[in-house]
TIDREN-771861 format. One record per residue: x, y, z of N, C-alpha, C, O in turn; residue in one letter; chain. Coordinates in pm, 1 decimal. Example, Ala and Ser with C-alpha at 12.3 -4.5 7.8 and 13.67 -1.06 7.14 Angstrom:
2
n.px=1319.0; n.py=-569.0; n.pz=780.0; ca.px=1230.0; ca.py=-450.0; ca.pz=780.0; c.px=1320.0; c.py=-330.0; c.pz=780.0; o.px=1423.6; o.py=-331.9; o.pz=846.5; residu=a; chaine=A
n.px=1285.0; n.py=-225.0; n.pz=708.0; ca.px=1367.0; ca.py=-106.0; ca.pz=714.0; c.px=1290.0; c.py=3.0; c.pz=787.0; o.px=1340.9; o.py=113.8; o.pz=803.9; residu=s; chaine=A
//
This chain:
99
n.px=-3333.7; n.py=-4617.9; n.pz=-3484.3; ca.px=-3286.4; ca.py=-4485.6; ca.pz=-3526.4; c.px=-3407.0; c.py=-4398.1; c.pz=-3557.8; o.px=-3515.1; o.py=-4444.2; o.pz=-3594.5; residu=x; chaine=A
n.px=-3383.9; n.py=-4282.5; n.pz=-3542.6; ca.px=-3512.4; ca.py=-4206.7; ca.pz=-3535.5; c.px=-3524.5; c.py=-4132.3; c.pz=-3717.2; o.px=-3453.2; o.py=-4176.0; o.pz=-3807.6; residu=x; chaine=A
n.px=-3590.8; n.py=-4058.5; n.pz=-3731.1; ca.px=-3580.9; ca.py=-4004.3; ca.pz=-3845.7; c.px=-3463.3; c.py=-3892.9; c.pz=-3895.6; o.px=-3399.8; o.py=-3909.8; o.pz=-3999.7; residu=x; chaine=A
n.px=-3446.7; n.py=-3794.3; n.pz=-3819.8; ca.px=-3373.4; ca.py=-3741.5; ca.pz=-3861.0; c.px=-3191.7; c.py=-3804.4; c.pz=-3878.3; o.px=-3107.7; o.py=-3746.1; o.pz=-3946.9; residu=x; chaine=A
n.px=-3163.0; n.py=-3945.1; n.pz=-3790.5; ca.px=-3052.2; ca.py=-3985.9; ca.pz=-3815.0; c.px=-3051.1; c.py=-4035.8; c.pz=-3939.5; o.px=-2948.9; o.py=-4013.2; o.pz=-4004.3; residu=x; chaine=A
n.px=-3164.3; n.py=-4117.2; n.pz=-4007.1; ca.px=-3204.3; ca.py=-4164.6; ca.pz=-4147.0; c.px=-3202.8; c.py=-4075.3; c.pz=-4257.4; o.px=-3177.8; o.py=-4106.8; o.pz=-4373.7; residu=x; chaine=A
n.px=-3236.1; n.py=-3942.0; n.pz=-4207.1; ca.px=-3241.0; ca.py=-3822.2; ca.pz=-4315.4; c.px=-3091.9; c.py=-3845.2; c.pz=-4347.9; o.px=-3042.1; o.py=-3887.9; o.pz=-4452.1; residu=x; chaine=A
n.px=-3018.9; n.py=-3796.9; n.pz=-4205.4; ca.px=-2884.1; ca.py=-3753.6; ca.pz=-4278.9; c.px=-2794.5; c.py=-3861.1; c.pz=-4263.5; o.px=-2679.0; o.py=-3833.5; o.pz=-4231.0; residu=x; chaine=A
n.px=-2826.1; n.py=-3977.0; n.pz=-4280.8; ca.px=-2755.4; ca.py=-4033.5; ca.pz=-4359.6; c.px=-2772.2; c.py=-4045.7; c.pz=-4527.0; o.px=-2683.0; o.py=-4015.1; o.pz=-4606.1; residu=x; chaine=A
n.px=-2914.6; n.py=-4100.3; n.pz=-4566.8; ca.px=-2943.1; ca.py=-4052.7; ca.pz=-4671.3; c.px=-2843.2; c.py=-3942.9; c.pz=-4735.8; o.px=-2760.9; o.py=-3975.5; o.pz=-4821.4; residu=x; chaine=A
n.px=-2853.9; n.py=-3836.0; n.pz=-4697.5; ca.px=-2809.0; ca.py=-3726.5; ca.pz=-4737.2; c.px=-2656.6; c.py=-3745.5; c.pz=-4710.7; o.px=-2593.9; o.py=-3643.9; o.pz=-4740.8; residu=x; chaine=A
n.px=-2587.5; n.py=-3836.5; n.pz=-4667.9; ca.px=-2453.2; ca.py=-3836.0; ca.pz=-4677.9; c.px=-2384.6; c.py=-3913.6; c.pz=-4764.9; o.px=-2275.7; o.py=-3878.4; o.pz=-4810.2; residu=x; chaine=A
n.px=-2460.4; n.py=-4059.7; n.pz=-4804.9; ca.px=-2493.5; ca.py=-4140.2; ca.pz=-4902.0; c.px=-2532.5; c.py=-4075.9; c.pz=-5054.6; o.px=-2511.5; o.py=-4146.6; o.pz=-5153.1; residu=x; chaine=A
n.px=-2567.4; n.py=-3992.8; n.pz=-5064.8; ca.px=-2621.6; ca.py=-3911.5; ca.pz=-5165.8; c.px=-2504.3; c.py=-3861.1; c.pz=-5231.2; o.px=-2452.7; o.py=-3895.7; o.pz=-5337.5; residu=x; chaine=A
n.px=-2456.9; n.py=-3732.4; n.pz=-5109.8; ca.px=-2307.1; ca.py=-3671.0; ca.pz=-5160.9; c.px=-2234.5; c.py=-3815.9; c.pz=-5162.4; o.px=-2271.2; o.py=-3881.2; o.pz=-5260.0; residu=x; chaine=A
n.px=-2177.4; n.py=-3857.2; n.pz=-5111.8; ca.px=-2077.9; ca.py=-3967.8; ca.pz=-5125.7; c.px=-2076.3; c.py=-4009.5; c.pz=-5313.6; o.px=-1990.9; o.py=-4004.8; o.pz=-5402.2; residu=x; chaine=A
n.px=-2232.6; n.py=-4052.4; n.pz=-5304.8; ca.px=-2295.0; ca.py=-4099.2; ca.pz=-5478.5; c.px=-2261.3; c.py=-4004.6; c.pz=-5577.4; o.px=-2250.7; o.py=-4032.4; o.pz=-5696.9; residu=x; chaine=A
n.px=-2246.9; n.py=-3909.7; n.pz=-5535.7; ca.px=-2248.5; ca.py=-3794.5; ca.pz=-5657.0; c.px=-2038.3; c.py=-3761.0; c.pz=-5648.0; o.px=-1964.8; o.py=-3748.4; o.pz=-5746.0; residu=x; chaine=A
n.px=-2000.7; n.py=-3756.1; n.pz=-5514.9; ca.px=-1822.3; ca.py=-3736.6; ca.pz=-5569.3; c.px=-1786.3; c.py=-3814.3; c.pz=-5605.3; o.px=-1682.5; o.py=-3793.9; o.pz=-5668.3; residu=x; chaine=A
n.px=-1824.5; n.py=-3932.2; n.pz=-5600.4; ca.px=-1807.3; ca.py=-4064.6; ca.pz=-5678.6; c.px=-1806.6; c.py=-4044.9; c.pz=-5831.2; o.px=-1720.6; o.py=-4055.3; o.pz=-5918.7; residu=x; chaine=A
n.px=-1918.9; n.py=-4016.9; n.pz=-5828.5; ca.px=-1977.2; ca.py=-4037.8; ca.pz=-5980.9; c.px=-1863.2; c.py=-3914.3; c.pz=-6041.4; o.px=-1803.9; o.py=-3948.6; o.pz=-6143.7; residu=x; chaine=A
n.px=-1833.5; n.py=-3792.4; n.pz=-5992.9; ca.px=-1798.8; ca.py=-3730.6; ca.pz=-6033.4; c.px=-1637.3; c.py=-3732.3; c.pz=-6046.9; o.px=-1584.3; o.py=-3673.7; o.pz=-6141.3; residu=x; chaine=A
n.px=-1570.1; n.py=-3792.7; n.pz=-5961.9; ca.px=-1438.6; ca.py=-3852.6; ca.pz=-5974.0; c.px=-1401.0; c.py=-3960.8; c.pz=-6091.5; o.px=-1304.8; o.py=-3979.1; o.pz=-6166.0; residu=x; chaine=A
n.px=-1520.5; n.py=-4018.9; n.pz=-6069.7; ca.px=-1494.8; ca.py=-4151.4; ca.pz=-6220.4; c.px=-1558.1; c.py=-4068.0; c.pz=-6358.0; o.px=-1527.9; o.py=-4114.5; o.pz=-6467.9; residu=x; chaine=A
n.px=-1615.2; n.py=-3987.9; n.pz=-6354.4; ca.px=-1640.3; ca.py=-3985.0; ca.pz=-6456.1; c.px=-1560.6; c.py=-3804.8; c.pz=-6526.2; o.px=-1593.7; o.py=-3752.3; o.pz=-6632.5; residu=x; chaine=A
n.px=-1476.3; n.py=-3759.9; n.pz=-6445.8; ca.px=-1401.1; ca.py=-3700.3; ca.pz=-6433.3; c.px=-1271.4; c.py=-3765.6; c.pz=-6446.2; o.px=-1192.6; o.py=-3699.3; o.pz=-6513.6; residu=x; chaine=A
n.px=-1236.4; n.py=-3850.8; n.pz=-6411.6; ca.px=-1101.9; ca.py=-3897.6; ca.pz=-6455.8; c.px=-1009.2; c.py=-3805.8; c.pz=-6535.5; o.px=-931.7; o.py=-3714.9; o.pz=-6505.5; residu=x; chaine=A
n.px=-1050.1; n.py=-3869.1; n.pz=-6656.1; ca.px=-946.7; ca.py=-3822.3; ca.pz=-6740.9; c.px=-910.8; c.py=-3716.7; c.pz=-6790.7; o.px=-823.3; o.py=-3690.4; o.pz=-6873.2; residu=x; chaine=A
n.px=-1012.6; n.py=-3631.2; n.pz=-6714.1; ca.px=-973.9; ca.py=-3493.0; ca.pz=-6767.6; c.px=-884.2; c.py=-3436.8; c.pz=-6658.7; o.px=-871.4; o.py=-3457.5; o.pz=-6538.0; residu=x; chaine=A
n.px=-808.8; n.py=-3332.1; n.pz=-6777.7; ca.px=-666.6; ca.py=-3271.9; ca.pz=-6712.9; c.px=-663.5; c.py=-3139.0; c.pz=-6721.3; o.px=-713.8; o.py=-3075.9; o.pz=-6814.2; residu=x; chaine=A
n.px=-581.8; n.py=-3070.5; n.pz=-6588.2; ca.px=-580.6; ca.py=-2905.3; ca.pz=-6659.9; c.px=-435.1; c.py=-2935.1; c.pz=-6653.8; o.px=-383.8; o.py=-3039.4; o.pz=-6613.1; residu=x; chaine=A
n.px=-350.9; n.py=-2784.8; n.pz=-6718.9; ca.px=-293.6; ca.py=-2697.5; ca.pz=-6648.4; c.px=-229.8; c.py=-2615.9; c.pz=-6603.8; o.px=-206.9; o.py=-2506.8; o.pz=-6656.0; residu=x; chaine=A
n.px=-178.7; n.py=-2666.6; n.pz=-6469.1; ca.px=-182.9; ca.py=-2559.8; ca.pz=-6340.1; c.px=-60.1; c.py=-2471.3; c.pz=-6388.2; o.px=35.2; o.py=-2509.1; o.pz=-6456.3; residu=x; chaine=A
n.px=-89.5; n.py=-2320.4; n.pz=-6327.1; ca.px=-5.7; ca.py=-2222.1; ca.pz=-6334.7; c.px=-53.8; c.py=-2125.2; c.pz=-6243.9; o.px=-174.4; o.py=-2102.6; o.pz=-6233.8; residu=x; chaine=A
n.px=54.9; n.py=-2050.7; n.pz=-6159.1; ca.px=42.5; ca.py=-1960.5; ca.pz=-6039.8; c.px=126.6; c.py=-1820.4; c.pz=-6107.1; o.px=248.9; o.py=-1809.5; o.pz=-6097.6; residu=x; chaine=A
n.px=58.4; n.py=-1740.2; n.pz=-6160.5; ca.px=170.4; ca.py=-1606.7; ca.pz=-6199.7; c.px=122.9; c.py=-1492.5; c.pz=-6128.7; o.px=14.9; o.py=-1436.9; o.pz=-6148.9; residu=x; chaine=A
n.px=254.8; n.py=-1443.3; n.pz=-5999.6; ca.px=211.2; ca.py=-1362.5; ca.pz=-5900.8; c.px=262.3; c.py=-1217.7; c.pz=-5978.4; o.px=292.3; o.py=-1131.1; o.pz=-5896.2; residu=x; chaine=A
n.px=270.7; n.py=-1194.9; n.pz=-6057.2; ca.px=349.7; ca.py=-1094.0; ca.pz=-6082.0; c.px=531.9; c.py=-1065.0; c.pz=-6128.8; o.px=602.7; o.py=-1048.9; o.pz=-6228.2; residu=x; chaine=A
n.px=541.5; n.py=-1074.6; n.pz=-5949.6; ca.px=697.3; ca.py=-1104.4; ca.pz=-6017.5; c.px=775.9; c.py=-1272.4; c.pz=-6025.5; o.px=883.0; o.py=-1307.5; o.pz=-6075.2; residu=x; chaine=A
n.px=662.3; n.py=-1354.4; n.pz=-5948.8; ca.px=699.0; ca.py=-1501.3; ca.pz=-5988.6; c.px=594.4; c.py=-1571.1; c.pz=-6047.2; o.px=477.6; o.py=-1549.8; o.pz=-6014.5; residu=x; chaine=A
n.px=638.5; n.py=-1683.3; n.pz=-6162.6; ca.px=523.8; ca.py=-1760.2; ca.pz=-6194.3; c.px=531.1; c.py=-1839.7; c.pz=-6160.9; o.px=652.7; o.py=-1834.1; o.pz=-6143.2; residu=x; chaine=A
n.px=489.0; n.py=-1993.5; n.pz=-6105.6; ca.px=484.7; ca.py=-2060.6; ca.pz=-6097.2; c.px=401.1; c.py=-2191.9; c.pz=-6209.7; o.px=281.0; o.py=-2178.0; o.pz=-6232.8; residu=x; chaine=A
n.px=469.8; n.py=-2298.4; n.pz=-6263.8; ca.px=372.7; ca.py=-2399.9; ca.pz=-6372.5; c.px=431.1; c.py=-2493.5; c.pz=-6350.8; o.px=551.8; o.py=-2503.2; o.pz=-6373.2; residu=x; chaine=A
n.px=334.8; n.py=-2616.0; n.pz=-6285.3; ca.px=317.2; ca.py=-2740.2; ca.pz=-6270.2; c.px=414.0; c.py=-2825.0; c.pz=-6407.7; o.px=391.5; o.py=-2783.7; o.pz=-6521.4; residu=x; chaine=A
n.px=506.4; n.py=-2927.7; n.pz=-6391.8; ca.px=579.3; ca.py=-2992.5; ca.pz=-6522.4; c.px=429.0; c.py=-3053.0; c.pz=-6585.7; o.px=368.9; o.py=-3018.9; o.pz=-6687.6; residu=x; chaine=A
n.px=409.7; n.py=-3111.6; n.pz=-6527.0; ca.px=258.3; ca.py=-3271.2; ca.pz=-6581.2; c.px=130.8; c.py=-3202.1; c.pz=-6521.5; o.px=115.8; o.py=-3156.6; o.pz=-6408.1; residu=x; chaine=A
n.px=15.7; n.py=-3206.8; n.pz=-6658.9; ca.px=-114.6; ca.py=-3179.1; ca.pz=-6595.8; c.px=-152.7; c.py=-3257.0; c.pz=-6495.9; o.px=-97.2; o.py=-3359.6; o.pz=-6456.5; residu=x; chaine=A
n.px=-258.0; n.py=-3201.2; n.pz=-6451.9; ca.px=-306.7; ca.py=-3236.2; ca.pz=-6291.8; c.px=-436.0; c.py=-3313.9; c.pz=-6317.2; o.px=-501.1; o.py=-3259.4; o.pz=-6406.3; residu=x; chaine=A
n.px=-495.8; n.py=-3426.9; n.pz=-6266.4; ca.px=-642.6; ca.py=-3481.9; ca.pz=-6281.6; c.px=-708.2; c.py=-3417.6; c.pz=-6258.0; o.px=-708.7; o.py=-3396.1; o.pz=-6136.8; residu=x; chaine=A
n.px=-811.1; n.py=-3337.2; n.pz=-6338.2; ca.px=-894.3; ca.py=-3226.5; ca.pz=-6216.5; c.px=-996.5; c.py=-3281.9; c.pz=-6109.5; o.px=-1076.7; o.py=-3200.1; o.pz=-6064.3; residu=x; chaine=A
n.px=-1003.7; n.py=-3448.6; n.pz=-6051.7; ca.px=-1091.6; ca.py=-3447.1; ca.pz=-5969.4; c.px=-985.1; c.py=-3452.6; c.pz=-5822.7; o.px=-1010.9; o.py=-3461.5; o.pz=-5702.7; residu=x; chaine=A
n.px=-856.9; n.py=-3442.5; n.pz=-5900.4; ca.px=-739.4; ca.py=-3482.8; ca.pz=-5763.0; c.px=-709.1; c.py=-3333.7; c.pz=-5711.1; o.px=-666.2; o.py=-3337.7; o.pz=-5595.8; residu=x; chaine=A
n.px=-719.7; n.py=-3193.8; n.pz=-5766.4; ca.px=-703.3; ca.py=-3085.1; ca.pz=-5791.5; c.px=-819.2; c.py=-3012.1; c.pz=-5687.6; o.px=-781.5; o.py=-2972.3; o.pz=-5577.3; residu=x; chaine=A
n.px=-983.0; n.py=-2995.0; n.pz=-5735.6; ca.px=-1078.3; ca.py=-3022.7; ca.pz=-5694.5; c.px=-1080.0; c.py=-3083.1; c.pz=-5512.6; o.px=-1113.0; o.py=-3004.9; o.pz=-5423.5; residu=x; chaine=A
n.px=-1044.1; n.py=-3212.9; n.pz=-5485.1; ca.px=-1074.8; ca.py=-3271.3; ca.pz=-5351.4; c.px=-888.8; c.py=-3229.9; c.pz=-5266.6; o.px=-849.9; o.py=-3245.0; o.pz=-5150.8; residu=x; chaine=A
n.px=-840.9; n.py=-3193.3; n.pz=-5350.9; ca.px=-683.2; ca.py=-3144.4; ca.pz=-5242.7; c.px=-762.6; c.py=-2996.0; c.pz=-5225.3; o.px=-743.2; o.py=-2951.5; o.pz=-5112.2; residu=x; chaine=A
n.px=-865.7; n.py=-2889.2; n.pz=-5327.6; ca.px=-903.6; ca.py=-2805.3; ca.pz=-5288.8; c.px=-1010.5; c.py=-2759.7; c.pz=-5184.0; o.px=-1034.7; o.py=-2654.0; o.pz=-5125.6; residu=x; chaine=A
n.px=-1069.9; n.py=-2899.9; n.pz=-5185.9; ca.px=-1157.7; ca.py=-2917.1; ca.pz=-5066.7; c.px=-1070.5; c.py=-2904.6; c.pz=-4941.5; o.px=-1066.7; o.py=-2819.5; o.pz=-4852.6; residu=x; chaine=A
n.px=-984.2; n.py=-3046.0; n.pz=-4969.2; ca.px=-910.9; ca.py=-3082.6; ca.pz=-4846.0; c.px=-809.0; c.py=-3011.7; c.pz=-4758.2; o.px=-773.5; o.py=-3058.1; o.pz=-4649.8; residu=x; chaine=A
n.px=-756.7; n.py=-2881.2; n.pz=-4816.2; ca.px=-690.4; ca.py=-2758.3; ca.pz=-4762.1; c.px=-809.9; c.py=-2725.0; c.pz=-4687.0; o.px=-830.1; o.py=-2744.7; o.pz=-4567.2; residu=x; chaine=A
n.px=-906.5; n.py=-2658.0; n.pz=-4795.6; ca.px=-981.6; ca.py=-2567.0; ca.pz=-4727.4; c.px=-1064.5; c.py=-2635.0; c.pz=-4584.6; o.px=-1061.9; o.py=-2565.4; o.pz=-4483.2; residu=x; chaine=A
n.px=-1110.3; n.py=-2720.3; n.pz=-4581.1; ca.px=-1165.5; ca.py=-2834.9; ca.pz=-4491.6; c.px=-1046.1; c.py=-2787.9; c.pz=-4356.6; o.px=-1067.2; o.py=-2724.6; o.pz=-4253.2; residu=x; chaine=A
n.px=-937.3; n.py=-2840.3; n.pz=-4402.6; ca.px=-829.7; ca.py=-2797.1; ca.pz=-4260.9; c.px=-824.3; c.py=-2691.1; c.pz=-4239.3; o.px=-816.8; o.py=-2675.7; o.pz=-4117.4; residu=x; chaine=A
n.px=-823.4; n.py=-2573.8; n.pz=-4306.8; ca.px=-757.4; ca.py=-2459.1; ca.pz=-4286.5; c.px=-917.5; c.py=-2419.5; c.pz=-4227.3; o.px=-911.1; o.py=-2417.3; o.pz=-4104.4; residu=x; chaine=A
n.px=-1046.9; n.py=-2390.2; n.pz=-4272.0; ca.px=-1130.8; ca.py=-2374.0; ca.pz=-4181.1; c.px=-1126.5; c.py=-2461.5; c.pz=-4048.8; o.px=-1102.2; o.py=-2380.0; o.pz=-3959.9; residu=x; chaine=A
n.px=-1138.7; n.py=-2592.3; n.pz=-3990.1; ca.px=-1096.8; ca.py=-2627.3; ca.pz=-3908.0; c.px=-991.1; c.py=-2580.5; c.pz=-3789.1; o.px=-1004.2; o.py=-2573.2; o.pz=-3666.9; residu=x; chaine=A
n.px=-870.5; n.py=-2549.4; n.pz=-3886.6; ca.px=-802.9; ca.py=-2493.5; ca.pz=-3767.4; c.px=-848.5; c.py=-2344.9; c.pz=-3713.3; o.px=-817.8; o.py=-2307.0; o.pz=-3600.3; residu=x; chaine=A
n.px=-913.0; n.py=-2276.7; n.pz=-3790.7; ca.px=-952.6; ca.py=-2137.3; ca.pz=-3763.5; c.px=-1091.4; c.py=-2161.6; c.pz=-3676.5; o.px=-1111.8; o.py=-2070.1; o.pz=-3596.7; residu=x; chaine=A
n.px=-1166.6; n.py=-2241.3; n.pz=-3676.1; ca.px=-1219.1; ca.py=-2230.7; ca.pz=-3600.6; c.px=-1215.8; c.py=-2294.6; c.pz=-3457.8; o.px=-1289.5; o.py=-2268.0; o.pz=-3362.9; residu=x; chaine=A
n.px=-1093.4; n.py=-2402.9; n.pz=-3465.8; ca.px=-1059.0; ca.py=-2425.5; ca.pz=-3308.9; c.px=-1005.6; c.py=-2321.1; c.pz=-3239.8; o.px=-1017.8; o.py=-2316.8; o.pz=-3117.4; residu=x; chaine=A
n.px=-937.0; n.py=-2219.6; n.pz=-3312.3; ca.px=-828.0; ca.py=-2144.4; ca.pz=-3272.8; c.px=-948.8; c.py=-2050.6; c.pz=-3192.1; o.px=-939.7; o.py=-2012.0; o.pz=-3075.6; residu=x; chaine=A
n.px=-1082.2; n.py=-2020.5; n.pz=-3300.2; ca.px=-1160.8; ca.py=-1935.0; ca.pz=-3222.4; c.px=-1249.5; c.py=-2040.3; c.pz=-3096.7; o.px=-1296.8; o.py=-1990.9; o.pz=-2994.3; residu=x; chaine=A
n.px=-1254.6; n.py=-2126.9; n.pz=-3116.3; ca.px=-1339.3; ca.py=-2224.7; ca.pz=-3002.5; c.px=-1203.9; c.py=-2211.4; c.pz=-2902.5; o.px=-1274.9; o.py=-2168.7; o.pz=-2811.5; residu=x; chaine=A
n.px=-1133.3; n.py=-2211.5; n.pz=-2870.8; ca.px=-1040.5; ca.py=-2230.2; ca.pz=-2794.1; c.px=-1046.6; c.py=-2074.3; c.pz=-2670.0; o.px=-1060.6; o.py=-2060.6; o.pz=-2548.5; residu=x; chaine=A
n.px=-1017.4; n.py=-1939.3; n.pz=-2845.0; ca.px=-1056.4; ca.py=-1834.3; ca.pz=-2739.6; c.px=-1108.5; c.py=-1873.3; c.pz=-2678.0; o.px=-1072.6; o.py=-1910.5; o.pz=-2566.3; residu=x; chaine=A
n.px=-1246.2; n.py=-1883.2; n.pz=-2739.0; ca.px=-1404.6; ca.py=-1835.8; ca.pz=-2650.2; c.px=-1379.5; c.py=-1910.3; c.pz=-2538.9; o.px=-1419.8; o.py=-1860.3; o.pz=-2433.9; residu=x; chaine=A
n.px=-1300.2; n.py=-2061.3; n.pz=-2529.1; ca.px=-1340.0; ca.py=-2151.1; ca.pz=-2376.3; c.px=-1247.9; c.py=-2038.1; c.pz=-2322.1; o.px=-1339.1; o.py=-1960.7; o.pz=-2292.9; residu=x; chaine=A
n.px=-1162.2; n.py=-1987.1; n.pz=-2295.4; ca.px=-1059.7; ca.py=-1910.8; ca.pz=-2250.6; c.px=-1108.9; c.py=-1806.5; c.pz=-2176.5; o.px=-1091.0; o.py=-1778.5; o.pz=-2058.0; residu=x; chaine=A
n.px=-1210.6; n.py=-1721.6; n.pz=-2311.7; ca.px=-1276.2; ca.py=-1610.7; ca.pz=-2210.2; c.px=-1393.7; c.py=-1619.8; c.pz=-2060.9; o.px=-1424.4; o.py=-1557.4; o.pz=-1959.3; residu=x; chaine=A
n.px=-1431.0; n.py=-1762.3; n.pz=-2148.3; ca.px=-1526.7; ca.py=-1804.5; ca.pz=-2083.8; c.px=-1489.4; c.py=-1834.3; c.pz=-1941.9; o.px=-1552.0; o.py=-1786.1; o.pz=-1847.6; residu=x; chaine=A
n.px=-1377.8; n.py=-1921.3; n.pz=-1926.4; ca.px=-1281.0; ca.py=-1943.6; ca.pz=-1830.7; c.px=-1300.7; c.py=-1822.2; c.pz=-1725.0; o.px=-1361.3; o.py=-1817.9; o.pz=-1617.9; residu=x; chaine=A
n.px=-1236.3; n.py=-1738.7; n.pz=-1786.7; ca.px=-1188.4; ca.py=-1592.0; ca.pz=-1725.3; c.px=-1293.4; c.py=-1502.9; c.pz=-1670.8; o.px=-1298.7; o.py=-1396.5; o.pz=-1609.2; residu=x; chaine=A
n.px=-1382.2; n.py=-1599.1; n.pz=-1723.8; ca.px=-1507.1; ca.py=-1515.9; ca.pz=-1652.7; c.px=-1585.0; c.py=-1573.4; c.pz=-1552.7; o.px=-1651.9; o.py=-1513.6; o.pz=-1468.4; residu=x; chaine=A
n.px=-1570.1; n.py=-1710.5; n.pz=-1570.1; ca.px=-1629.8; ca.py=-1783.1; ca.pz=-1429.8; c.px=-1517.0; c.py=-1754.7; c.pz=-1323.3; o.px=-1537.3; o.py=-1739.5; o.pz=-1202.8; residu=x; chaine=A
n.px=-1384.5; n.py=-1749.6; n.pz=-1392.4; ca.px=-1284.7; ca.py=-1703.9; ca.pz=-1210.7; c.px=-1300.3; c.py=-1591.1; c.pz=-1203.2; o.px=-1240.1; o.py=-1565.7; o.pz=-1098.8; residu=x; chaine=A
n.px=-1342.5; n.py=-1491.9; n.pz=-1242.5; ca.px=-1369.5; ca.py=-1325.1; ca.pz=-1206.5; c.px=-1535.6; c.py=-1350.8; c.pz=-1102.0; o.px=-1545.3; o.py=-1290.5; o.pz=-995.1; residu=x; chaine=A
n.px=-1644.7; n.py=-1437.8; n.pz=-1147.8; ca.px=-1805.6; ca.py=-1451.2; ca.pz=-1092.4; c.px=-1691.5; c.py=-1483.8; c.pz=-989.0; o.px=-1655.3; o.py=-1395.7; o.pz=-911.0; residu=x; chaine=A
n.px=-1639.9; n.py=-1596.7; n.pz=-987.3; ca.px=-1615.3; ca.py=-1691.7; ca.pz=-814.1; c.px=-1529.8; c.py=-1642.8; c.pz=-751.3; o.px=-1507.1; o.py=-1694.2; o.pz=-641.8; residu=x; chaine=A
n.px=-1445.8; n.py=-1521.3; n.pz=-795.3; ca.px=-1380.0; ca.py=-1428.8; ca.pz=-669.7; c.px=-1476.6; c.py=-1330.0; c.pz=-628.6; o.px=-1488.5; o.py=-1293.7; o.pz=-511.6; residu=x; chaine=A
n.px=-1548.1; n.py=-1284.9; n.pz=-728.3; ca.px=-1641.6; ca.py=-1180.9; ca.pz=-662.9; c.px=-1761.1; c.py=-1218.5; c.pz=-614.3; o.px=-1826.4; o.py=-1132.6; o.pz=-555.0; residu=x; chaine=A
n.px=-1800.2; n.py=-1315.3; n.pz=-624.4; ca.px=-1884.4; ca.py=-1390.6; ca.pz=-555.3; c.px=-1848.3; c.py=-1450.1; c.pz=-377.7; o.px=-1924.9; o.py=-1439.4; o.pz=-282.0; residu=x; chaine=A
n.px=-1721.4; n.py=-1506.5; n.pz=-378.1; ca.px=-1632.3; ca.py=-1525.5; ca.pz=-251.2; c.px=-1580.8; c.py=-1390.0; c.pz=-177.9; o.px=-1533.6; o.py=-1369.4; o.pz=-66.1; residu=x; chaine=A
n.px=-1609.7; n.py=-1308.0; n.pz=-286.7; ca.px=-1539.5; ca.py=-1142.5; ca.pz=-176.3; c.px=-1675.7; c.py=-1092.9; c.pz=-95.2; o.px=-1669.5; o.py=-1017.9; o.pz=2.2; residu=x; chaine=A
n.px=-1813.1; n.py=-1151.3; n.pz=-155.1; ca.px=-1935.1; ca.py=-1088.5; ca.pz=-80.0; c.px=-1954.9; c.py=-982.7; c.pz=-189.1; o.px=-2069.4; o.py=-937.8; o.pz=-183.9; residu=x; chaine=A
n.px=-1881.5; n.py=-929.3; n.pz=-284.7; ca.px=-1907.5; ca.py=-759.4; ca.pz=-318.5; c.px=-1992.2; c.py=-849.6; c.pz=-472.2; o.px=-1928.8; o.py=-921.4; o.pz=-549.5; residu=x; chaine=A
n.px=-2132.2; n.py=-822.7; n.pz=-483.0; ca.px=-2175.9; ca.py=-893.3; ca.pz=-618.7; c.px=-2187.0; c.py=-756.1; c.pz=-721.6; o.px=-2208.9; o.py=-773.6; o.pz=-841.5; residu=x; chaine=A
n.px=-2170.6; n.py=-622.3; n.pz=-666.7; ca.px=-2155.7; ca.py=-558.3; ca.pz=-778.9; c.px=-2318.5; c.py=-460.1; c.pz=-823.4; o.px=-2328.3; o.py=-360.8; o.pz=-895.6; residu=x; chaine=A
n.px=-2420.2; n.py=-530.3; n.pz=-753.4; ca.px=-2537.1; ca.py=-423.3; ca.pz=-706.5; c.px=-2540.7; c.py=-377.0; c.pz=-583.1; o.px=-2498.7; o.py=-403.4; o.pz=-470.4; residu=x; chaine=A
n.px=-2627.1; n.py=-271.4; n.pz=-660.9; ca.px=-2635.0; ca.py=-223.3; ca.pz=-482.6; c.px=-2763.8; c.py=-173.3; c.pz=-450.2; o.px=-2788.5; o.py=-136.0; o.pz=-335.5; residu=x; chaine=A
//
């Protein structure tokens, strides 16, 4: 393995060490939760663990970026698409568009 695969593992080992540490030693602490939009509130019956609170807040956001950015990787292959069959008809018509 070369160095930089060693870096980042290191460095993944590291974080791993530290949500660890921070889940156990987080435990027992509790909030809580309440959502008041105005005209609805919303409040949780039983406090919440805050390291379970915390990694479901990761773990939305983790997906929800994910899907937003396939949605944009997906465009882009799309346009991209649309643009190599526009080069290879106009490329096959003879007409390249200088003159």
């Amino acid at each position: 393995m070369n160095a930089v695969r060693w870096t980042a593992l290191v460095v993944v080992l590291l974080v791993i060490t530290v949500a660890v540490l921070f889940t156990i030693q987080n435990s027992g602490r509790t909030t809580d939760l309440s959502l008041d939009l105005w005209v609805t509130a919303f409040h949780l019956k039983e406090a919440v663990p805050l390291p379970l609170l915390l990694w479901s807040a990761f773990g939305f956001g983790l997906v929800g970026g994910g899907v937003v950015g396939l949605r944009l990787r997906s465009s882009a292959m799309r346009k991209v698409r649309d643009l190599e069959q526009q080069l290879a008809r106009a490329s096959v018509g003879g007409d390249s568009g200088w003159s």
